[in-house]
C-alpha positions as CSV (number, residue, x, y, z in Angstrom):
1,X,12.8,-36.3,-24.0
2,X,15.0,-33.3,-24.2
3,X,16.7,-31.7,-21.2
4,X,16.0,-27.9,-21.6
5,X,18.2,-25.6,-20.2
6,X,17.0,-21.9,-20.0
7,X,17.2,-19.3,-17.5
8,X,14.6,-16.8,-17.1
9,X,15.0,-13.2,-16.4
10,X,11.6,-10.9,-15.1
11,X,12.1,-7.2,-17.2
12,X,10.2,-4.2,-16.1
13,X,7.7,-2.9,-18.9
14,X,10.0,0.5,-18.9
15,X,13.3,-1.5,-20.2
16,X,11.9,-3.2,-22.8
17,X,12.4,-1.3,-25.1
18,X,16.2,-0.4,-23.8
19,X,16.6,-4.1,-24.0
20,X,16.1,-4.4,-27.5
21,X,18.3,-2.0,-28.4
22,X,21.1,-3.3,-25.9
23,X,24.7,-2.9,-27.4
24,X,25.7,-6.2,-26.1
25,X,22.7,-8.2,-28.1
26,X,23.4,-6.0,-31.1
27,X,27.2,-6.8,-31.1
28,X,26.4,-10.9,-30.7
29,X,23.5,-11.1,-32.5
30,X,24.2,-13.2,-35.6
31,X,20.9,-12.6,-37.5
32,X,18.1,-10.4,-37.5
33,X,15.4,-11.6,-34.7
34,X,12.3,-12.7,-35.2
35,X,8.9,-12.2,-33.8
36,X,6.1,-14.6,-33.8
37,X,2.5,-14.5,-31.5
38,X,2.6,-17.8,-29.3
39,X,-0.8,-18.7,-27.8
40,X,-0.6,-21.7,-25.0
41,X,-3.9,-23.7,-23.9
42,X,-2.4,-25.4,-20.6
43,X,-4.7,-28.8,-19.7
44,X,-5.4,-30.0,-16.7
45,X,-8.1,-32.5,-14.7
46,X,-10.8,-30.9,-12.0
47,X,-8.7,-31.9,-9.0
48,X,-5.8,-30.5,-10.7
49,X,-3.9,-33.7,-10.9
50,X,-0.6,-33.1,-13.2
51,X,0.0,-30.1,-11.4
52,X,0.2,-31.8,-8.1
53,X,2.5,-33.8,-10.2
54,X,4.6,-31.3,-11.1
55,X,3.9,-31.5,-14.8
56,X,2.5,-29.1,-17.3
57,X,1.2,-30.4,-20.2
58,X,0.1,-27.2,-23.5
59,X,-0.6,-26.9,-26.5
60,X,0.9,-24.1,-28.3
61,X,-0.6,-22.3,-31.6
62,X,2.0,-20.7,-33.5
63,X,0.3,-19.3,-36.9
64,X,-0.7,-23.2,-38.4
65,X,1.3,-25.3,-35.9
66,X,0.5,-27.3,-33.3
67,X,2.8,-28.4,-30.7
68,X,2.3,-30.4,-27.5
69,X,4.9,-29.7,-24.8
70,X,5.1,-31.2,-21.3
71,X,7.6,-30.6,-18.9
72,X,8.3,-31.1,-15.6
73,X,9.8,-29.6,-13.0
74,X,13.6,-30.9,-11.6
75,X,14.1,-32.5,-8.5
76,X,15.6,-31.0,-5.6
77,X,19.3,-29.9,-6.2
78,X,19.5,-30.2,-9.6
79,X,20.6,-26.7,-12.1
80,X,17.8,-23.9,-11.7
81,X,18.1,-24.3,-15.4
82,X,17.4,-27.5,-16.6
83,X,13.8,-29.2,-17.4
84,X,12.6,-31.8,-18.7
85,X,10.9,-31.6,-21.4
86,X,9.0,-33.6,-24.0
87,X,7.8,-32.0,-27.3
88,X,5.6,-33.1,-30.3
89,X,3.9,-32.0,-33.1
90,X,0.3,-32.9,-33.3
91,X,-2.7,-31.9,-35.2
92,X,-5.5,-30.9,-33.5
93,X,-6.5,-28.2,-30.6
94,X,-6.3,-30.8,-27.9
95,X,-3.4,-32.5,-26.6
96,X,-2.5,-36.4,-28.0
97,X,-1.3,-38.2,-25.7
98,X,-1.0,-41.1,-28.1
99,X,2.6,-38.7,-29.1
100,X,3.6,-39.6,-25.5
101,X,6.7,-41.6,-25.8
102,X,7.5,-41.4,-22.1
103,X,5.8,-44.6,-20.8
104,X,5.6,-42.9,-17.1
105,X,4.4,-39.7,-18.2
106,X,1.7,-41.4,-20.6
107,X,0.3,-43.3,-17.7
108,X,-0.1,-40.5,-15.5
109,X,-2.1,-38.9,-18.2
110,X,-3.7,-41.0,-20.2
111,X,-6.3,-42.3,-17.2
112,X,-7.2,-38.9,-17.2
113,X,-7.6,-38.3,-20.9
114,X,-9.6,-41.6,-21.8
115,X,-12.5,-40.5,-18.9
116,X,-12.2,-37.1,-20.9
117,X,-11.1,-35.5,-17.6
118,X,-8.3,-33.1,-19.3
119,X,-9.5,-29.3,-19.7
120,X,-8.5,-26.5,-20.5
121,X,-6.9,-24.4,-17.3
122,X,-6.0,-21.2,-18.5
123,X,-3.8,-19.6,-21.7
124,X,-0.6,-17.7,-22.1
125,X,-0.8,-15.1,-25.0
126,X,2.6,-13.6,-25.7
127,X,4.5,-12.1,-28.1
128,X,8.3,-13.2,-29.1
129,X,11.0,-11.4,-30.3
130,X,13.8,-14.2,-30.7
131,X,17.3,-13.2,-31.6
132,X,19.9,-16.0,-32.4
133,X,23.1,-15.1,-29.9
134,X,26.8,-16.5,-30.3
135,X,29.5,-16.5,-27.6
136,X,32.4,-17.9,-28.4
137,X,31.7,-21.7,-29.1
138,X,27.6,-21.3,-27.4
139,X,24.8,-20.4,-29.5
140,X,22.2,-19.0,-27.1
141,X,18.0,-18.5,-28.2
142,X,17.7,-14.8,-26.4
143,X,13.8,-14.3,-26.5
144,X,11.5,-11.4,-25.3
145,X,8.0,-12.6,-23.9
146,X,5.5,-9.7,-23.0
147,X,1.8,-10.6,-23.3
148,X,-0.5,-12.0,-20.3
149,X,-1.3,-15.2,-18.8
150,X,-5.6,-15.6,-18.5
151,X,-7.2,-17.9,-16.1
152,X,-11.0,-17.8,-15.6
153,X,-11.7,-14.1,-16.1
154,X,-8.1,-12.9,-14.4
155,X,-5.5,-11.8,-16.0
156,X,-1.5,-11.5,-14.9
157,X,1.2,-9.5,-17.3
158,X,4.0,-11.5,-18.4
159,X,7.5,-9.8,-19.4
160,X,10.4,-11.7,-19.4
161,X,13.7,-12.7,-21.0
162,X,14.4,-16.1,-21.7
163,X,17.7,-17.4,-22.6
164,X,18.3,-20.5,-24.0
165,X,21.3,-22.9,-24.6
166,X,20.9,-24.0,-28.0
167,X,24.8,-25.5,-27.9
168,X,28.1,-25.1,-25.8
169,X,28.0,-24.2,-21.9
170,X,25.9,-23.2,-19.8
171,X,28.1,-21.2,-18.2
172,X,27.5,-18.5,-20.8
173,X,23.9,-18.3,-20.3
174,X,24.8,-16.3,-17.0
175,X,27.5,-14.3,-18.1
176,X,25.2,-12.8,-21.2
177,X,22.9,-12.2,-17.7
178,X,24.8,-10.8,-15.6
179,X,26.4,-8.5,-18.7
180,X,22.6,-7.4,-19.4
181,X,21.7,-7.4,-16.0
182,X,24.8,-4.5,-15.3
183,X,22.4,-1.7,-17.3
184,X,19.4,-2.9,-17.3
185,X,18.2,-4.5,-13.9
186,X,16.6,-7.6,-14.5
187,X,15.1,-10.3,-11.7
188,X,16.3,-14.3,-11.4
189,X,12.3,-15.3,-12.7
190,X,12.1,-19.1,-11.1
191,X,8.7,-19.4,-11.5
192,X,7.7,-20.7,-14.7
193,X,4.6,-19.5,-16.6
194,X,2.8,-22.7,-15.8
195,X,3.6,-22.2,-12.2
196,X,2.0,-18.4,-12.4
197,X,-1.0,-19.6,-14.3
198,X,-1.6,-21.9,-11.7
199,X,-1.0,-19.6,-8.9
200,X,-3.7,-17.3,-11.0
201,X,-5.9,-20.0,-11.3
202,X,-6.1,-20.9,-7.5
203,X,-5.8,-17.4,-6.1
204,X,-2.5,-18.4,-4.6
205,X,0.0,-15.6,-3.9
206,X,3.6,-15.2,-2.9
207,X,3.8,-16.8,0.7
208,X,6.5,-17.6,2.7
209,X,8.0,-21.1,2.4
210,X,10.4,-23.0,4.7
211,X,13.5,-24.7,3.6
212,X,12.5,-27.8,1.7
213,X,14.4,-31.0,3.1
214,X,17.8,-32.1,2.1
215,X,18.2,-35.9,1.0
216,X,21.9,-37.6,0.7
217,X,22.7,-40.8,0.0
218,X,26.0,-42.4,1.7
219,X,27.4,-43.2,-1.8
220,X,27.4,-39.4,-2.7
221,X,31.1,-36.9,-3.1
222,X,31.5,-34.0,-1.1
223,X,31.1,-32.2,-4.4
224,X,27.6,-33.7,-5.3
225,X,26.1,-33.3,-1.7
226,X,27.5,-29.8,-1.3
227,X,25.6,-29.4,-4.6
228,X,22.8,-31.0,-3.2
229,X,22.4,-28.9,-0.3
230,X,23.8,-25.7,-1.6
231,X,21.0,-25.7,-5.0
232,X,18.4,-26.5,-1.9
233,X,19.5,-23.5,-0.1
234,X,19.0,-20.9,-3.4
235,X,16.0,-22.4,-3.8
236,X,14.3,-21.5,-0.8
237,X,16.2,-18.0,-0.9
238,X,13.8,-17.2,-4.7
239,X,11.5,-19.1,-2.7
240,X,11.5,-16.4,-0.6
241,X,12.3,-13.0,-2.2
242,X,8.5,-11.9,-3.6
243,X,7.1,-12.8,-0.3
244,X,10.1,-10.3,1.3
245,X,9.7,-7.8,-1.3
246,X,6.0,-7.2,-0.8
247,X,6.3,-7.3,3.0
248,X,2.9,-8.4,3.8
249,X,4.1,-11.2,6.1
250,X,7.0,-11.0,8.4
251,X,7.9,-14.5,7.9
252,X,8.6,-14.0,4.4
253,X,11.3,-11.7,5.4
254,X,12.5,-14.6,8.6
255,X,12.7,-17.1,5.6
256,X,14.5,-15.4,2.7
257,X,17.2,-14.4,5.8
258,X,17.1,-18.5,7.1
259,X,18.0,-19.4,3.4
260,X,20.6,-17.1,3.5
261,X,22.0,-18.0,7.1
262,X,21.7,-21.7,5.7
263,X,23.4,-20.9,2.0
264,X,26.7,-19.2,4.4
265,X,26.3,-21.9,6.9
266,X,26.9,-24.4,4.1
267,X,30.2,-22.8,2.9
268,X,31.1,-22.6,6.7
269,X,30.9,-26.7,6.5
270,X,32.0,-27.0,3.1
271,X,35.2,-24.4,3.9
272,X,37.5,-26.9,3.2
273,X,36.1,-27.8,-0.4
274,X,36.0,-24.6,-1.8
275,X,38.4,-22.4,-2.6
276,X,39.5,-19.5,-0.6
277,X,39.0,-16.4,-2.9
278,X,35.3,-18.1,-4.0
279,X,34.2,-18.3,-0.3
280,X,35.1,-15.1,1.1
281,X,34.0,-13.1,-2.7
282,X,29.9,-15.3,-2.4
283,X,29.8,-15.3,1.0
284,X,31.0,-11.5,1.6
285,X,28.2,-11.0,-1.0
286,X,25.9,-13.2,1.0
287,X,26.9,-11.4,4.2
288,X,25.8,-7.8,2.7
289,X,22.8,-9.1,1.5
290,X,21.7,-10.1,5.0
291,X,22.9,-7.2,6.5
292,X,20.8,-4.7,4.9
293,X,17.9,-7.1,5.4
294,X,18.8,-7.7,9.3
295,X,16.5,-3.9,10.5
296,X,13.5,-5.3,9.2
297,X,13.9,-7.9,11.0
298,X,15.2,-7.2,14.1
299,X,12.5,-4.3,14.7
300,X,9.6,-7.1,13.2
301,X,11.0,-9.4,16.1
302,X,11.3,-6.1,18.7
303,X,7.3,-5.1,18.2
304,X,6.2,-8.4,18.1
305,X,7.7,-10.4,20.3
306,X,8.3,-7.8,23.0
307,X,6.3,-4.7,22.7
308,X,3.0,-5.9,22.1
309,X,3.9,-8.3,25.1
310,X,4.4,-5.7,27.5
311,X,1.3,-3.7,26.0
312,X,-0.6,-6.8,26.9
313,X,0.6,-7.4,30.4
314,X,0.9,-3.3,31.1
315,X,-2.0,-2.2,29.0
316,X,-1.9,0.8,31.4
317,X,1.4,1.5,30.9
318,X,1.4,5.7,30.0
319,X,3.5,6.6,26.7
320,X,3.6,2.9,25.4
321,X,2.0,3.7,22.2
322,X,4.1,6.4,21.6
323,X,6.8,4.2,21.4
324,X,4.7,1.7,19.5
325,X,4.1,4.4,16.8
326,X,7.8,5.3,16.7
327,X,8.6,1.4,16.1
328,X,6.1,0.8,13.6
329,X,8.4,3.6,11.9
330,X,11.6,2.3,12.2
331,X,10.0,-1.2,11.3
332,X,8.2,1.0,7.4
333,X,12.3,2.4,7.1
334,X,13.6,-1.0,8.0
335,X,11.6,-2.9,4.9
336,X,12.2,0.1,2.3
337,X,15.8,-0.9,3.2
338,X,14.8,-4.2,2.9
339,X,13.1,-3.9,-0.6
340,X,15.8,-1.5,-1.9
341,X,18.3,-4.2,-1.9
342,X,16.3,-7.0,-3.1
343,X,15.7,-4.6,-6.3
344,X,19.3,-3.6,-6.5
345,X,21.1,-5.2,-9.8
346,X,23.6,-6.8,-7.3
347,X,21.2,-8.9,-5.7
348,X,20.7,-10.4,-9.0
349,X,23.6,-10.4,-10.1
350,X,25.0,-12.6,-7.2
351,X,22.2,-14.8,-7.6
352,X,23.4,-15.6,-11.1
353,X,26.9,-15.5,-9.8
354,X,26.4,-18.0,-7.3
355,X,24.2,-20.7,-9.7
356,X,27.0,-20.3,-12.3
357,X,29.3,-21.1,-9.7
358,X,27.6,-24.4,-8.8
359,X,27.0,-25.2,-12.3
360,X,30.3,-24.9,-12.9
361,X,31.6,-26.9,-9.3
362,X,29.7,-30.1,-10.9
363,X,30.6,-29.7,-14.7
364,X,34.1,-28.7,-14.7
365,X,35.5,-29.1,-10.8
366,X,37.2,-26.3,-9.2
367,X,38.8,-24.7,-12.2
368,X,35.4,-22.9,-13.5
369,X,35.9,-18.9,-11.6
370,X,37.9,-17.5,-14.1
371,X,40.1,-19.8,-15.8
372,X,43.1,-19.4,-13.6
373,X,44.7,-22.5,-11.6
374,X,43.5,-22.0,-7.8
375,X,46.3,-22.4,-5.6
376,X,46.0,-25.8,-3.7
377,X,43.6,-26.8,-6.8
378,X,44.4,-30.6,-6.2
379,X,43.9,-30.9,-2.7
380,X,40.4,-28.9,-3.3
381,X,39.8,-31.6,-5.7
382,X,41.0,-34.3,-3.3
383,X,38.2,-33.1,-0.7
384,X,35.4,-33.1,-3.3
385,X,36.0,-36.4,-4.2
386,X,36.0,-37.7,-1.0
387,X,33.3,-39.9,0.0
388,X,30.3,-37.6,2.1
389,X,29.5,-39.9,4.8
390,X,33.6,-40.1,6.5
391,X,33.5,-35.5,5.8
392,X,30.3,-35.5,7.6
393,X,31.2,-37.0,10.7
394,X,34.3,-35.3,11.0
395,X,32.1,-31.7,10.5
396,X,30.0,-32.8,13.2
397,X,32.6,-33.8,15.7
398,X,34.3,-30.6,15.6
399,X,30.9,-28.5,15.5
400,X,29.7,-30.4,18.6
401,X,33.4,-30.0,20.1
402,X,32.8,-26.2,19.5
403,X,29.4,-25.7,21.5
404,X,30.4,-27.8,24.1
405,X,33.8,-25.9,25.2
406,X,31.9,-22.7,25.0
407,X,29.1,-23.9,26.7
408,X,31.0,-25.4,29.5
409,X,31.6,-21.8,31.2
410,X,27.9,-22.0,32.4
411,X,27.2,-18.9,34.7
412,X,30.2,-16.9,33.9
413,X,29.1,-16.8,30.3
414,X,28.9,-13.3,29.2
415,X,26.2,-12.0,26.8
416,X,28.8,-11.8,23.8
417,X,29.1,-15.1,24.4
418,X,25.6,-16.3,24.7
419,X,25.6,-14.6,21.2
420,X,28.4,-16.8,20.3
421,X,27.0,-19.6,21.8
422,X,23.9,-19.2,20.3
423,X,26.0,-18.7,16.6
424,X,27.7,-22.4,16.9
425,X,24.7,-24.0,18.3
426,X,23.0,-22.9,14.8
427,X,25.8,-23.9,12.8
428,X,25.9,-27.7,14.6
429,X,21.9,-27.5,13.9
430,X,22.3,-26.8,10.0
431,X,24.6,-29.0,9.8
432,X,23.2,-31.9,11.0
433,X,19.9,-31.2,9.1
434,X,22.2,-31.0,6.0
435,X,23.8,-34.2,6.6
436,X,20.9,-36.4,8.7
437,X,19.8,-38.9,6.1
438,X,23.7,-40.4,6.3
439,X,22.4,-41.7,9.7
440,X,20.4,-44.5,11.1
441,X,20.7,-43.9,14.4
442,X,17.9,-43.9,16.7
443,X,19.2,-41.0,18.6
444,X,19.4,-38.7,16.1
445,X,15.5,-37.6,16.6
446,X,16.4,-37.1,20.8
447,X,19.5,-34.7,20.3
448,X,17.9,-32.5,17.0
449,X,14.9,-32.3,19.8
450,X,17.2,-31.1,23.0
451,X,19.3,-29.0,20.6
452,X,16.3,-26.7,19.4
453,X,15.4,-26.4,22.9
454,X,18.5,-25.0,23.7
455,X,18.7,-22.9,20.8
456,X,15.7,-21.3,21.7
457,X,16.4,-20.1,24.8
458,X,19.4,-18.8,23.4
459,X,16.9,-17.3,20.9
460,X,15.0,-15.6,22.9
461,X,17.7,-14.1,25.2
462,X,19.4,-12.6,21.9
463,X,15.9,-11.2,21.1
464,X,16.1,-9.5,24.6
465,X,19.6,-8.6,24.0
466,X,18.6,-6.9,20.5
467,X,15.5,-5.4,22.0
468,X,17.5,-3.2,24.6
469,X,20.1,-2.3,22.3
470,X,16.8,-0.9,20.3
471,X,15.1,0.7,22.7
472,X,17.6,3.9,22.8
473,X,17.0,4.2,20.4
474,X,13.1,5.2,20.7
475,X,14.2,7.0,23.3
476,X,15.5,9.6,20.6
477,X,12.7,9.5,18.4
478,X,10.2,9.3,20.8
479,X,7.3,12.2,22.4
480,X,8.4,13.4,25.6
481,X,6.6,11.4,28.6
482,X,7.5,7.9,27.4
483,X,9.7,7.8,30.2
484,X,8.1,5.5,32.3
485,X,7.4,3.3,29.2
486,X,10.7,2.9,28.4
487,X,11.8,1.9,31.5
488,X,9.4,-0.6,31.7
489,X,10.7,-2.2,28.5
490,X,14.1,-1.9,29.9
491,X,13.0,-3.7,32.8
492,X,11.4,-6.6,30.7
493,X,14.1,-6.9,28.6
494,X,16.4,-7.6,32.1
495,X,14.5,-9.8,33.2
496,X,14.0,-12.0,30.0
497,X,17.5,-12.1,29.9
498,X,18.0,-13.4,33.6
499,X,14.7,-15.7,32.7
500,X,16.7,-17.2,30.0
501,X,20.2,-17.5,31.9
502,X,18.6,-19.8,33.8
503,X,16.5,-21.8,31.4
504,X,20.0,-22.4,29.9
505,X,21.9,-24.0,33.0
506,X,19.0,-26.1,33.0
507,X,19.0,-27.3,29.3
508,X,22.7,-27.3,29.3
509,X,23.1,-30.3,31.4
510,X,20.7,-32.2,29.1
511,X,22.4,-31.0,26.0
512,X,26.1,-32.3,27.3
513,X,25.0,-35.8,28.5
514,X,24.0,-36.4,25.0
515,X,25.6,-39.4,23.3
516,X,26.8,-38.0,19.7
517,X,24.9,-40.0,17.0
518,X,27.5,-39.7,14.8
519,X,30.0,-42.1,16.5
């Protein structure tokens, strides 16, 4: 079994052929490439058993060869570029799972294969231009896939870069990335061709996906569990971005921007462990990103969670479809925003930014940015290596301390401040799902359930507060004789926010009697 470490790269069609002239692959190149046709039979079982396993298992034909591959996919938190992977030469069509060395793997399988359940799924046909690269001490396998992947009659294009670590760091693979990536925009590709075979296969498309759980032990550093939780937050950003781009579903947009809030909330806990200059340069990054995503979003919430509740209840109400219409535009302007930055080179570019960074956290400790000694590099150290379970309790006890000062004004609380409130409130609620598994405590279930509640009144009086910012906004844009409507969405909005004011005296009480778990 071979750890393979390879990052992909989507290419558009149109720069394919710009790639392969790139200066940068001419200049490291250190022979001519090579191009070879590679056809892969993926097998499965009917019900589709390995791939609820999260393994593939092919056989690839190239020219007279045979080889059997199976890989799997990584466990949560671990590198976006490294796989298992097992690989054999064998000599038929059909895989051998005799050449299984991997007692686990071959019992998975080999039920399957003796009742001749194994069948063929569906094929990638590709063609690969390799070229041998060398930075510095690395040698890195740069190959060009285009073909198609075919499953049952369907067909889906394939065009990717894959580059692979042959020897040295890993570290280079992303800096030969983000160099390409600066004149020819490429796309972070985390979905292997396996997974898009199956996805063709099944019929499955891009969907939104929430943010998969976070699992610590009580034996793990600061450094591995910020890894931990930081890799699980990237994850269900890609998890995220084709469901966003395409726009279909509002809730792909809601996650990619949760996996973002979560990814910043994580360096907000985590402050003290990274260095300064890292922190603000990702997280401004971060920051940016969300911002041009936030219009989308805030006009998805504005139609849907407030206009087409007034329409219901006011279905009378003259001039309200006017407004409607003029929404729906703001919302179509909000996600070609939306989409333009996802596209933009710097999107990918900080995505590759930001796994180098955390490749490099766990490989080489805090002296991996640029070579330089970070001021304070020892004490940074000294935090890492502490153990998680004494940092977590002290982040919780000064995140609970936060809300409950703030919250403690009650009545006199402004609506900047509900907005703050609502902002720490979040931060104690990420934080404790990052950080739950260090706890046995019966109580924890009880005070994750009274927080939501009281972040969702705070919720939904932010949404009110957004929504009349908005609505001027219409106003502008707007036929004349929506008058009336507006002010009937003005009036809503006042009174959801006084709703809300007191739905939050009540919770409040409830929240502060609450016996921290943590102590």
């Amino acid at each position: 079994m071979n750890d393979e470490i390879e990052l992909k790269l989507a290419v558009a069609p149109e720069h394919v052929e710009r790639l392969k002239r790139h200066p940068i692959l001419r200049a490291l190149k250190e022979t001519r490439g090579t191009t070879k046709r590679l056809v892969s039979t993926y097998y499965d079982t009917p019900a589709l058993e390995l791939l609820h396993k999260a393994v593939a298992l092919r056989v690839r034909k190239i020219g007279q060869q045979r080889i059997q591959t199976i890989k799997r996919e990584p466990k949560a938190g671990k590198s976006l570029i490294a796989r298992q992977e097992w690989e054999k030469h064998i000599d038929g069509d059909r895989p051998d799972i005799s050449m299984v060395e991997d007692p686990e793997l071959r019992s998975l399988i080999e039920t399957h294969a003796n009742e001749g359940e194994l069948k063929p799924v569906f094929v990638t046909d590709v063609t690969r231009q390799v070229w041998p690269i060398r930075m510095g001490t690395s040698r890195i396998e740069c190959a060009l896939d285009v073909g198609e992947i075919k499953a049952e009659g369907k067909t889906a294009p394939v065009c990717e870069v894959e580059l692979g670590l042959v020897s040295g760091t890993p570290s280079k693979l992303f800096e030969l990335a983000r160099k390409l990536n600066k004149t020819i925009p490429l796309r972070l590709e985390h979905t292997s061709k396996a997974e898009r075979g199956y996805n063709l296969l099944t019929g499955v498309t891009p969907a939104p996906k929430r943010a998969a759980a976070v699992h610590l032990e009580s034996e793990m550093t600061v450094r591995s569990a910020f890894a931990a939780i930081a890799r699980g937050c990237v994850m269900h950003i890609l998890d995220n971005v084709e469901s966003a781009h395409h726009g279909e579903d509002p809730e792909g947009l809601h996650q990619l921007r949760v996996g973002i809030r979560r990814l910043r909330a994580a360096f907000s806990v985590f402050r003290e462990a990274i260095p300064e200059t890292d922190r603000e340069a990702i997280g401004g990054q971060l920051r940016r990103l969300q911002q041009e995503l936030g219009p989308a979003r805030e006009w998805d919430v504005f139609i849907d969670s407030t206009m087409r509740i007034v329409a219901k209840r006011l279905h009378s109400a003259k001039g309200l479809d006017v407004l409607l219409d003029a929404a729906e535009g703001e919302r179509r302007r909000g996600y070609e925003r939306a989409r333009t930055a996802l596209t933009d080179p710097l999107c990918t570019d900080l995505l590759l930014h930001l796994e180098a960074w955390l490749d490099g956290m766990l490989t080489n400790g805090i002296n991996f940015t640029n070579g330089h000694k970070h001021e304070g590099e020892d004490t940074l150290n000294g935090v890492l290596d502490r153990p998680i379970l004494a940092f977590a309790t002290e982040v919780l006890r000064a995140r609970h301390a936060k809300v409950l000062k703030l919250g403690a004004r009650g009545r006199k609380i402004s609506d900047d401040e509900i907005h703050e409130l609502r902002i720490r409130v979040k931060k104690l609620r990420y934080a404790i799902e990052f950080f739950r598994d260090l706890y046995n405590d019966k109580s924890i279930k009880r005070f994750t359930t009274t927080l939501r509640g009281l972040q969702e009144v705070l919720g939904t009086a932010h949404d009110a507060l957004v929504a009349d910012d908005l609505i001027p906004r219409l106003e502008t844009i707007a036929d004349v004789g929506a008058e009336r409507a507006i002010g009937q969405l003005q009036g809503w909005c006042a009174a959801q926010i006084k709703h809300d004011r007191k739905r939050l005296d009540a919770l409040w009480g409830n929240f502060a009697r609450l016996r921290p778990f943590w102590k």
